[in-house]
Every structure is written in structure tokens, then in C-alpha cells.
C-alpha positions as CSV (number, residue, x, y, z in Angstrom):
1,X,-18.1,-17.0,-34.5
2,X,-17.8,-17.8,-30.7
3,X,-14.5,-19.3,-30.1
4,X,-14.4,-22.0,-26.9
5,X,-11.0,-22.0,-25.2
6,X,-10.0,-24.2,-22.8
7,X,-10.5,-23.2,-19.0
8,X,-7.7,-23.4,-16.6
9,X,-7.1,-22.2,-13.1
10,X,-6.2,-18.4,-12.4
11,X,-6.2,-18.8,-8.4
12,X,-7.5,-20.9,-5.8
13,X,-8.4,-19.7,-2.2
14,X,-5.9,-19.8,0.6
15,X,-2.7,-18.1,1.7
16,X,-0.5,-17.1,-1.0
17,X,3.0,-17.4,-0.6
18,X,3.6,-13.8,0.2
19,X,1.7,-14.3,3.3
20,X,-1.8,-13.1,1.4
21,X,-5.1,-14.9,1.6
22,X,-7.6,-15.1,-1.1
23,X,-11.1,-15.7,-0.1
24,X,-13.5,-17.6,-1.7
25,X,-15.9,-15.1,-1.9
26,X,-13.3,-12.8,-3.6
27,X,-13.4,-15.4,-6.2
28,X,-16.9,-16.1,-6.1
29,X,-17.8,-12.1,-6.8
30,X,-15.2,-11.7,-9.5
31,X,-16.5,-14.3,-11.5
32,X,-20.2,-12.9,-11.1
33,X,-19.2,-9.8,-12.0
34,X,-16.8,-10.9,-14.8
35,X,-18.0,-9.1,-18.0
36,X,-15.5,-10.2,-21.2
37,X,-16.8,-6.9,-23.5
38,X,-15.7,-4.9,-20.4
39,X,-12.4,-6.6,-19.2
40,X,-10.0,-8.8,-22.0
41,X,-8.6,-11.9,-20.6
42,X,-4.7,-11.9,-21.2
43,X,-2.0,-14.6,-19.7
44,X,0.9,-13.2,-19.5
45,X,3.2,-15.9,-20.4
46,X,6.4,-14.5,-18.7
47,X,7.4,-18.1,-17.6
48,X,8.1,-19.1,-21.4
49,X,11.4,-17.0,-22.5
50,X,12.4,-17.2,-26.2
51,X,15.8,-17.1,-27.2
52,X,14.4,-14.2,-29.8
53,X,14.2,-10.6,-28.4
54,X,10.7,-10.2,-30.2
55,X,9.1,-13.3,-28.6
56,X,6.1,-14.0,-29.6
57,X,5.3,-15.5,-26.3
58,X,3.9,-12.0,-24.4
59,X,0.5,-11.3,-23.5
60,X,-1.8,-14.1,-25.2
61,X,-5.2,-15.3,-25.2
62,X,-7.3,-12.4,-26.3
């Protein structure tokens, strides 16, 4: 069974606010080469903190 998640945005090109710039053409390659058997998809969702030292909230989306 194929499961459709929503999309969302990982990174947009531009500088970054550590003084970085992303190309586009960065993006545009990894998303060519983006093979999900290869490489898992996780979001790390440090931004969400439980009140429970064994969150469940840590690396999602598989």
C-alpha cells in the first residue's frame, strides 16, 4: 500500500542565516537524484518539546 503524505518545504534557495547560500541547482540535483529505497526521509521535530522525557515527538515521518 503506497501511503501519500503531504509535501512541505525543506529549503528554498538563497542565503541562509549563517551567511550560507543555497543554489537552486543544489536543489534541483538533489531532488533528481532523490531515491526513497536509498535515503529515508525523517523530520526531526526538535522544535516540539514534550513535558515527558520519552517524547514521542523525535525523528518522524518514515
Amino acid at each position: 500500500m503506497t501511503v501519500k503524505a503531504k509535501r512541505f518545504r525543506i529549503g528554498v534557495e538563497g542565503a541562509t542565516t549563517d551567511g550560507r547560500e543555497i543554489q537552486r541547482e543544489w536543489l534541483v540535483q538533489m531532488a533528481a537524484s532523490y531515491n526513497p529505497t536509498v535515503y529515508t526521509a525523517l523530520i526531526n521535530l526538535e522544535h516540539i518539546k514534550s513535558y515527558l522525557p520519552d517524547s514521542t515527538l523525535t525523528a518522524t515521518a518514515r
